[in-house]
FILUM-85753 format. One record per residue (C-alpha): x, y, z. Coordinates in steps of 0.25 Angstrom, whole numbers, padded with zeros to 4 digits. Example, Ala and Ser with C-alpha at 12.3 -4.5 7.8 and 13.67 -1.06 7.14 Angstrom:
% FILUM-85753
     X     Y     Z
  0049 -0018  0031
  0055 -0004  0029
***
This chain:
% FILUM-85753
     X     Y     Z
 -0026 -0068 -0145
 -0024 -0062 -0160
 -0019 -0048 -0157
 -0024 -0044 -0170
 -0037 -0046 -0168
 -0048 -0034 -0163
 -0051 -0043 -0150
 -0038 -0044 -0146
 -0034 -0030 -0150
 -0048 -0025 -0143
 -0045 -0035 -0130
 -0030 -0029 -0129
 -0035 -0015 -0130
 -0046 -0017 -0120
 -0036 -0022 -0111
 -0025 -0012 -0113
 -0035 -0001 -0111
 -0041 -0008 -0099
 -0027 -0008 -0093
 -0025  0007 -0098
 -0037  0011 -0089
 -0032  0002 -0077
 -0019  0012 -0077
 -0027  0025 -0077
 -0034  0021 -0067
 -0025  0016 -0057
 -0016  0030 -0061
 -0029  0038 -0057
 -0029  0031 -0045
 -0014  0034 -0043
 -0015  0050 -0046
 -0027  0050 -0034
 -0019  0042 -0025
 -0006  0051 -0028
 -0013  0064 -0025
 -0018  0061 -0011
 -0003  0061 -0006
  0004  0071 -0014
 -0007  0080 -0009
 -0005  0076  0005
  0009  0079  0004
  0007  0094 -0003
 -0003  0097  0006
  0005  0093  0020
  0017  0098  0015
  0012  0110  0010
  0004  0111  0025
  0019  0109  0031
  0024  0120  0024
  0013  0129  0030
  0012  0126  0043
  0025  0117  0047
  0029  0128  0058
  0015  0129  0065
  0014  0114  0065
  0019  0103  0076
  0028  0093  0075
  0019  0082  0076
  0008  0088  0064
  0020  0091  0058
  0024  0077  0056
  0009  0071  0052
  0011  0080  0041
  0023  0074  0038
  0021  0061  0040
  0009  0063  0029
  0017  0068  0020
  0027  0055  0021
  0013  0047  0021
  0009  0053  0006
  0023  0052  0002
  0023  0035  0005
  0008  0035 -0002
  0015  0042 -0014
  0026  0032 -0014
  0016  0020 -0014
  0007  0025 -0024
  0020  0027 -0033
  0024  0013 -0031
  0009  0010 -0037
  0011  0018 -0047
  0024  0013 -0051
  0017 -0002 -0050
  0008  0005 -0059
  0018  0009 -0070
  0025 -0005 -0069
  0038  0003 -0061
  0037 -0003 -0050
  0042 -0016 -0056
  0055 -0013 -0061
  0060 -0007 -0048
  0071 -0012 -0039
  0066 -0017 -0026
  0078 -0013 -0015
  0078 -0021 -0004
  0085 -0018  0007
  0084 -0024  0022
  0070 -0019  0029
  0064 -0019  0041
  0048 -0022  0036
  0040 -0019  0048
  0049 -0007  0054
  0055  0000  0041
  0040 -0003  0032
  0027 -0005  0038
  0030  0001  0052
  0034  0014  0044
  0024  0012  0033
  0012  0013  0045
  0017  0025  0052
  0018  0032  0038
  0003  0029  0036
  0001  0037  0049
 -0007  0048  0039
 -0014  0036  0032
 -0019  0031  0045
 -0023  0046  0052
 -0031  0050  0038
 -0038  0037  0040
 -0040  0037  0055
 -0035  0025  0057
 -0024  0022  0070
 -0012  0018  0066
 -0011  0011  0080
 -0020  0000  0073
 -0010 -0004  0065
  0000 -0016  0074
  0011 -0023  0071
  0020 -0032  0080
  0032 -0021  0084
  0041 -0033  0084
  0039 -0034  0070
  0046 -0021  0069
  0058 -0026  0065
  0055 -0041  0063
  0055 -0041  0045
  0070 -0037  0040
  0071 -0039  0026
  0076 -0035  0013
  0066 -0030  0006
  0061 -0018 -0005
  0058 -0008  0007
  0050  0001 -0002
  0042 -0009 -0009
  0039 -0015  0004
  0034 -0001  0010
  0022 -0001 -0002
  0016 -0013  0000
  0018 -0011  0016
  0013  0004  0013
  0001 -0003  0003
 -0003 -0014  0015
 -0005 -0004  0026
 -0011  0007  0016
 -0022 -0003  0013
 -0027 -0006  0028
 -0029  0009  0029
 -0035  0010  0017
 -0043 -0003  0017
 -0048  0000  0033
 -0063 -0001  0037
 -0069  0013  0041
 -0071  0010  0055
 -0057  0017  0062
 -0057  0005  0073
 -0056 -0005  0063
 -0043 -0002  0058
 -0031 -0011  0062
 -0019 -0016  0055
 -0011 -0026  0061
  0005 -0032  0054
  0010 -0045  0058
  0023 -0051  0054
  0025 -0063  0051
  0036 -0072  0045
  0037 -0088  0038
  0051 -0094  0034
  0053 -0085  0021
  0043 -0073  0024
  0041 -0061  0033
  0024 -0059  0033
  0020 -0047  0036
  0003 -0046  0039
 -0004 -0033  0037
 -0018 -0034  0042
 -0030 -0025  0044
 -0045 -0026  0046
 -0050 -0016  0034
 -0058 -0019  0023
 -0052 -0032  0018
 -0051 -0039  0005
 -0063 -0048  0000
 -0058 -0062 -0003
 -0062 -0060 -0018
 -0052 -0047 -0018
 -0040 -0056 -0011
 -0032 -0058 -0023
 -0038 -0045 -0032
 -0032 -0036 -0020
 -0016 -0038 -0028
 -0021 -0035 -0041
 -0016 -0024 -0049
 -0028 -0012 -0047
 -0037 -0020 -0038
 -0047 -0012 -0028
 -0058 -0019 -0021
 -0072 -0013 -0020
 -0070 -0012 -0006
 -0058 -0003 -0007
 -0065  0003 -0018
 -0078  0006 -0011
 -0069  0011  0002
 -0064  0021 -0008
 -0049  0017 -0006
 -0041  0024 -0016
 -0029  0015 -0020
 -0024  0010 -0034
 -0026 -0005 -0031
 -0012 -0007 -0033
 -0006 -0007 -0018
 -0008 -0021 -0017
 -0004 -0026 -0031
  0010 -0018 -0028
  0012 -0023 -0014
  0010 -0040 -0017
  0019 -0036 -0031
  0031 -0029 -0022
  0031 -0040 -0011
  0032 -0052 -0022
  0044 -0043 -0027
  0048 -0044 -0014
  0048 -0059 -0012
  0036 -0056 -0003
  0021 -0056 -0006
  0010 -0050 -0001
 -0004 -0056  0002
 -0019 -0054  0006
 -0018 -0065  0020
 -0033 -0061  0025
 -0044 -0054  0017
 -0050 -0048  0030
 -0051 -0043  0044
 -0040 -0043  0042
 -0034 -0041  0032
 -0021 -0046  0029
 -0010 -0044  0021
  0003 -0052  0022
  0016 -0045  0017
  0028 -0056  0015
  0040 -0052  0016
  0051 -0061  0011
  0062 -0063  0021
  0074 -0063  0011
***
C-alpha cells in the first residue's frame, strides 16, 4: 500500500474509525452491565442499614450473600474491562497450589445462589461427582482461573431455555497423561455449528443470544480461552448441543 495515497489514507481511516466505534460500544455496554450490581449493592446495603435488627438471621444472610454475589459480577466485568484496555496482559499471573473443584467452582456455584433464585432455576440441578471435591491439586493463577470458571457457569444460566424443568448442568472430571479436563455441560440454547469458532472472537454475540435479550459484552469467552493458554491450558467448545459442552484443561504441572 502507498500510504501517501487518498485510498490508503481513506482505507486507514475507515478502519481506525471503525475500530473507534467498536470500543464505544463495547464500553456502553460495560457502563450498563456495571450499574445493575453497584445498584444491587446500594440498595441491600442501604436495606440492611434500615432494617438489620427487625430482620432474621436467615434473610439476613440472603442479603449478604447478594451483596458478595454483586461484588464478584463487579470483579469479572473489571477483568473484561481491563482485557478492554489491554491491562490485563501485562499482569503477573500468581500461582500457587489450588484445589479446582473445592477452592473454585464448588465456591463459584454456591456464590451464584442469587443468580440462580432471580432466575428461578435449582441450584440442585446443577451435579458434580463429590469425589472430585478434592481430586485437581494444582499450581495455578487462582483468580484467573475463578473468571473463566465464574464466565462458564454464568453462561448456562444466562444461555438456559425458558422452560424451568429443563435446566440442568452436569461437571465431569476427567484426566489424560499431561492434562486434568474438566467438562461443563448443560442443555440451554446451544451454539449453531456456523458460530463454533465465532463464539472466542473478540465482541462476538450470536442472534440467538441477541434475540434472547442477553445482555453481555461478548468478551467472556475471548478472555476465558486467552487466560487458560496463559495458563498452559485451553479451553474448548467439545459439543454444540444438548448439551452443551465445554471442556476446561487444566495442565498438571
Amino acid at each position: 500500500c502507498d500510504w501517501s495515497s487518498d485510498v490508503c489514507s481513506s482505507d486507514l481511516g475507515y478502519a481506525v474509525h471503525a475500530l473507534e466505534r467498536r470500543k464505544t460500544i463495547l464500553i456502553e455496554r460495560f457502563v450498563h452491565e456495571f450499574k445493575s450490581p453497584i445498584v444491587g449493592i446500594r440498595n441491600n446495603a442501604d436495606y440492611l442499614q434500615r432494617k438489620i435488627k427487625q430482620l432474621t438471621q436467615d434473610y439476613t444472610d440472603i442479603k449478604f450473600n447478594d451483596i458478595i454475589n454483586n461484588c464478584s459480577i463487579l470483579f469479572y466485568h473489571l477483568g473484561e474491562l481491563e482485557y478492554l484496555l489491554g491491562a490485563s496482559g501485562s499482569q503477573k499471573l500468581n500461582f500457587s497450589r489450588t484445589v479446582v473443584f473445592r477452592d473454585i467452582i464448588i465456591k463459584t456455584i454456591y456464590e451464584l445462589q442469587p443468580v440462580f433464585r432471580e432466575s428461578k432455576f435449582s441450584i440442585a440441578n446443577v451435579t458434580y461427582n463429590k469425589a472430585d471435591s478434592n481430586r485437581i491439586i494444582v499450581k495455578t493463577d487462582k483468580i484467573k482461573l475463578n473468571q473463566v470458571v465464574y464466565n462458564l457457569l454464568i453462561n448456562s444460566i444466562k444461555y438456559a431455555e425458558s422452560d424451568l424443568n429443563k435446566f440442568k448442568m452436569v461437571l465431569e472430571v476427567d484426566e489424560d497423561p499431561t492434562n486434568f479436563i474438566i467438562k461443563f455441560k448443560d442443555w440451554g440454547i446451544g451454539v449453531k455449528l456456523d458460530y463454533g469458532k465465532k463464539i472466542f472472537e473478540e465482541g462476538f454475540r450470536s442472534p440467538e443470544a441477541i434475540a434472547k435479550d442477553v445482555t453481555g459484552s461478548g468478551l467472556g469467552l475471548t478472555i476465558s480461552k486467552t487466560i487458560m493458554i496463559q495458563l498452559g491450558g485451553d479451553l474448548i467448545l467439545a459439543n454444540n448441543a444438548k448439551p452443551t459442552e465445554f471442556h476446561l484443561i487444566i495442565p498438571k504441572n
